[in-house]
C-alpha positions, -999 to 999 in steps of 0.1 A, spaced: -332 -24 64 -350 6 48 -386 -3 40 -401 7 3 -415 39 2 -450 21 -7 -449 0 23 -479 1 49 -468 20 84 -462 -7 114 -460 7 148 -433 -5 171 -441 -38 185 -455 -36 222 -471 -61 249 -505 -57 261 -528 -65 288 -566 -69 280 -588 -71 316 -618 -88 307 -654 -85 327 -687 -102 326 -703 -72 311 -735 -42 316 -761 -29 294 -754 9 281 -780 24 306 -803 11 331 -834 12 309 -853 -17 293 -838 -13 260 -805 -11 270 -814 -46 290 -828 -64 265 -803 -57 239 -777 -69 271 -797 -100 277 -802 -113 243 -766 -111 242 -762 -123 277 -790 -154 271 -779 -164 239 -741 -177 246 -740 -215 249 -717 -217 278 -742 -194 298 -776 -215 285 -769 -248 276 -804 -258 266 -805 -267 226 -812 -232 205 -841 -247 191 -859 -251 225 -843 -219 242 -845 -194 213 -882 -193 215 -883 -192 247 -858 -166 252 -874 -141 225 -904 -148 239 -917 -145 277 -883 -139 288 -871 -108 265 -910 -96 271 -910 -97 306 -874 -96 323 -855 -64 305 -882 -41 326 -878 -62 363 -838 -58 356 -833 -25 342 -854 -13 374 -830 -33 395 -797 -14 376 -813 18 377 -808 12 419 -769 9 415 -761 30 387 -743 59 394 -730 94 377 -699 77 363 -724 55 344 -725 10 355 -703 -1 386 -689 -30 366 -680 -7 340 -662 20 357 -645 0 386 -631 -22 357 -620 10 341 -603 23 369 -583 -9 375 -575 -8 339 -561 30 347 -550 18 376 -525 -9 365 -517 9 330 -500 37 358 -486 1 373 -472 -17 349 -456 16 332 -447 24 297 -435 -13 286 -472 -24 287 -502 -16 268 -537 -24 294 -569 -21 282 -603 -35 292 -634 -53 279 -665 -66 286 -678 -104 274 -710 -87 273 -716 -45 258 -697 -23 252 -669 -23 248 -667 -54 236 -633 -75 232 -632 -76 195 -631 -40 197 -603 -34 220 -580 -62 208 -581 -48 171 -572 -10 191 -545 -26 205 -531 -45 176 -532 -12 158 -515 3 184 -485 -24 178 -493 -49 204 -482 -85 186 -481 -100 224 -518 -101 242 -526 -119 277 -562 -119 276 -566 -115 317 -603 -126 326 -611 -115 360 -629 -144 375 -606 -163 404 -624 -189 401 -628 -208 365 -659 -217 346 -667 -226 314 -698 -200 316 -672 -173 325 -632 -172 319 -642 -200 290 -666 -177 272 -646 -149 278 -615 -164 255 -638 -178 229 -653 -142 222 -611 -134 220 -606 -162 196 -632 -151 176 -619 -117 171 -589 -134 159 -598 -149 133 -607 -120 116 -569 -112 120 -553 -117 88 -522 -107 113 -523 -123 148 -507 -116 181 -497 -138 205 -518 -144 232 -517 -160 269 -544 -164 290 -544 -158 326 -550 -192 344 -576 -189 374 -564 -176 407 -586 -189 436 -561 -202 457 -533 -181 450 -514 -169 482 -517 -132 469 -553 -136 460 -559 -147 495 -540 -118 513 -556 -91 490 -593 -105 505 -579 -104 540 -561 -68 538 -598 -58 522 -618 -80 543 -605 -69 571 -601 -31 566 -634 -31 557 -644 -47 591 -627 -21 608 -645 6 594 -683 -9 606 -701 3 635 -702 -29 649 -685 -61 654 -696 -96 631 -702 -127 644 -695 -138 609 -686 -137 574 -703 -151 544 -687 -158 510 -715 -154 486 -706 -170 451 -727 -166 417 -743 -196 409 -742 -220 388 -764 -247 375 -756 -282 397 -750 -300 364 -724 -277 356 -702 -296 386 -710 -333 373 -702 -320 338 -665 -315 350 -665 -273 353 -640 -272 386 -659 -238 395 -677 -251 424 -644 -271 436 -623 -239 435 -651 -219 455 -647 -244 482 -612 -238 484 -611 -204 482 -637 -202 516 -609 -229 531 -581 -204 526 -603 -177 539 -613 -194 573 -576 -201 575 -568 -163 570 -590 -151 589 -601 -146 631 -640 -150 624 -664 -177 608 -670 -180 573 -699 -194 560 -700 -203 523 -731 -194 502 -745 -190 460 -766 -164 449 -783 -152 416 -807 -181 403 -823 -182 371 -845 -208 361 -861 -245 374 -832 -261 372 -812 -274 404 -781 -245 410 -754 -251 439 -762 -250 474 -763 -235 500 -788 -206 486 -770 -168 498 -806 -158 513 -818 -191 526 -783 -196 542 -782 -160 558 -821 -173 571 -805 -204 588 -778 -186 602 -799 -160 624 -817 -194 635 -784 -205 643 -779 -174 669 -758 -150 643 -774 -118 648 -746 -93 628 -732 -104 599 -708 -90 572 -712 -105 535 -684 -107 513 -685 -121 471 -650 -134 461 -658 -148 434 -664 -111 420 -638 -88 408 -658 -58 408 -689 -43 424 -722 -50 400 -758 -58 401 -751 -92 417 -732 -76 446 -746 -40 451 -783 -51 443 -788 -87 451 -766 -86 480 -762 -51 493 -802 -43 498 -820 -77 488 -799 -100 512 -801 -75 538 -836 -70 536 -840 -105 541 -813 -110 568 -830 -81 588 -867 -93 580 -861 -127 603 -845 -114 629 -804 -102 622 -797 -71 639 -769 -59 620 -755 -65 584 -732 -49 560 -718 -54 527 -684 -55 521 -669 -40 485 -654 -64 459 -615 -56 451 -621 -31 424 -593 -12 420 -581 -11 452 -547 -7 464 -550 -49 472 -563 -51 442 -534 -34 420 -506 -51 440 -527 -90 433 -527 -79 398 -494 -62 396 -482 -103 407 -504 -122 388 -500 -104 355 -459 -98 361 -460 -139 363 -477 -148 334 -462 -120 314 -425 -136 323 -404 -134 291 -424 -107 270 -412 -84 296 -391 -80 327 -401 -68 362 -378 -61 388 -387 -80 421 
């Protein structure tokens, strides 16, 4: 059919893939931080006190006092190619575009900054994608994570007087190629230290206890996914939760008090891993990478080393090449 001469262009339809993060400030300066934290602090699924009680508490001591602690702590990981998050989540982005090949559209967001997912999924509905997964990269699902990270997406769509489709990408903690893309990195990583572990611990972010009784199945699946690892595996793991914030009571075991109780325990070289993170950040490459090891090394460890999140590996690529082929079944097709 030969459209009117008046009629609007329409690019030819196309899928696409959106990899979703938690999210960074533009620089590692206090501005940048607050402007990231009021953000940050101020989503429901993240906070769940009332507005009316948090708000004034979050504009006030917190906004004051915090954005000039943290922005001190990101200016210790940043790098030339700007925030870890932000360029490793870039990369796998590249990464997988070069992947997934012409067929697919991938592009990458942050919950949180720049750039933000309202952005990139009106770019790639102008680009012709009418078919979207949203693919949040957090294994394990919470409501204060892969949750928040669809809302923002609905959101954006509303505003979308002409909608794709979307899918979602399900959670992936147990999934057998999840599992042997930690090993392959777990391991290789191992073989590259000076000296040998007596064990392994699988620090988590945490979350708030409540968060468990209230029915979010992230602490379940973080459990399983330390299970698959000790199967996998030919050393102990230990399971752990890092990066409090507040009074209230988070998940236990505590990452630092646990590393503490293990050097009490006779461990004396330890190698930490985080699989609950996609990507190297300021929770792994900060909190874990100096703080934990200052502590570990303080009461007694000998040894300890950090071992790097997936990023955009080559274990990383071939997970995602499997996970995102699966779920995009019937909008495309991939041989194998």
């Amino acid at each position: 059919m030969t459209l009117p001469p008046d009629h609007p262009p329409i690019p030819a339809p196309k899928v696409g893939v959106l990899l979703i993060n938690l999210g960074t400030p533009d620089a590692p300066d206090a501005k940048s931080v607050r402007r990231y934290l009021a953000q940050f602090l101020s989503d429901r699924r993240v906070v769940e006190i009332p507005p009316l009680i948090w708000q004034p508490i979050l504009r006030g001591v917190i906004l004051t006092t915090r954005p000039k602690k943290s922005a001190h702590a990101y200016s210790q990981v940043w790098t030339d190619q700007g925030s870890p998050l932000a360029f490793h989540t870039r990369d796998t982005a590249h990464a997988m575009q070069a992947a997934m090949g012409e067929g697919v559209v991938v592009d990458w967001a942050m919950r949180y900054g720049n750039p933000s997912i309202a952005s990139r999924l009106a770019a790639m509905k102008s680009t012709g994608c009418d078919r979207i997964l949203l693919a949040p990269l957090y294994p394990q699902y919470s409501g204060a994570t892969t949750a928040t990270a669809n809302d923002a997406a609905f959101v954006a769509l509303r505003a979308m007087r002409w909608q794709p489709a979307i899918r979602t990408l399900p959670p992936y903690h147990d999934d057998p190629a999840y599992i042997a893309a930690l090993k392959i990195s777990i391991e290789d990583s191992i073989a590259k230290l000076g000296f040998t572990p007596d064990a392994l611990l699988a620090s988590f972010h945490g979350m708030p206890e409540r968060t468990l009784h209230l029915g979010d199945p992230y602490h379940c699946q973080s459990v399983k996914t330390v299970r698959l690892l000790r199967e996998a595996l030919s050393l102990p793991v230990h399971m752990s939760f890092q990066s409090r914030f507040g009074r209230a009571k988070w998940l236990e075991p505590e990452t630092e008090s646990t590393l503490a109780k293990l050097v009490q325990e006779g461990v004396r070289n330890i190698a930490v891993a985080t699989p609950g993170f996609s990507a190297d950040c300021l929770e792994t490459l900060e909190e874990i990478a100096l703080r934990a090891k200052e502590v570990f090394l303080s009461v007694g460890g000998e040894n300890f080393a950090y071992l790097p999140c997936l990023n955009a590996s080559a274990p990383a690529i071939t997970l995602y090449q499997r996970l995102l082929g699966r779920e995009l079944s019937g909008w495309i097709h991939q041989a194998g």
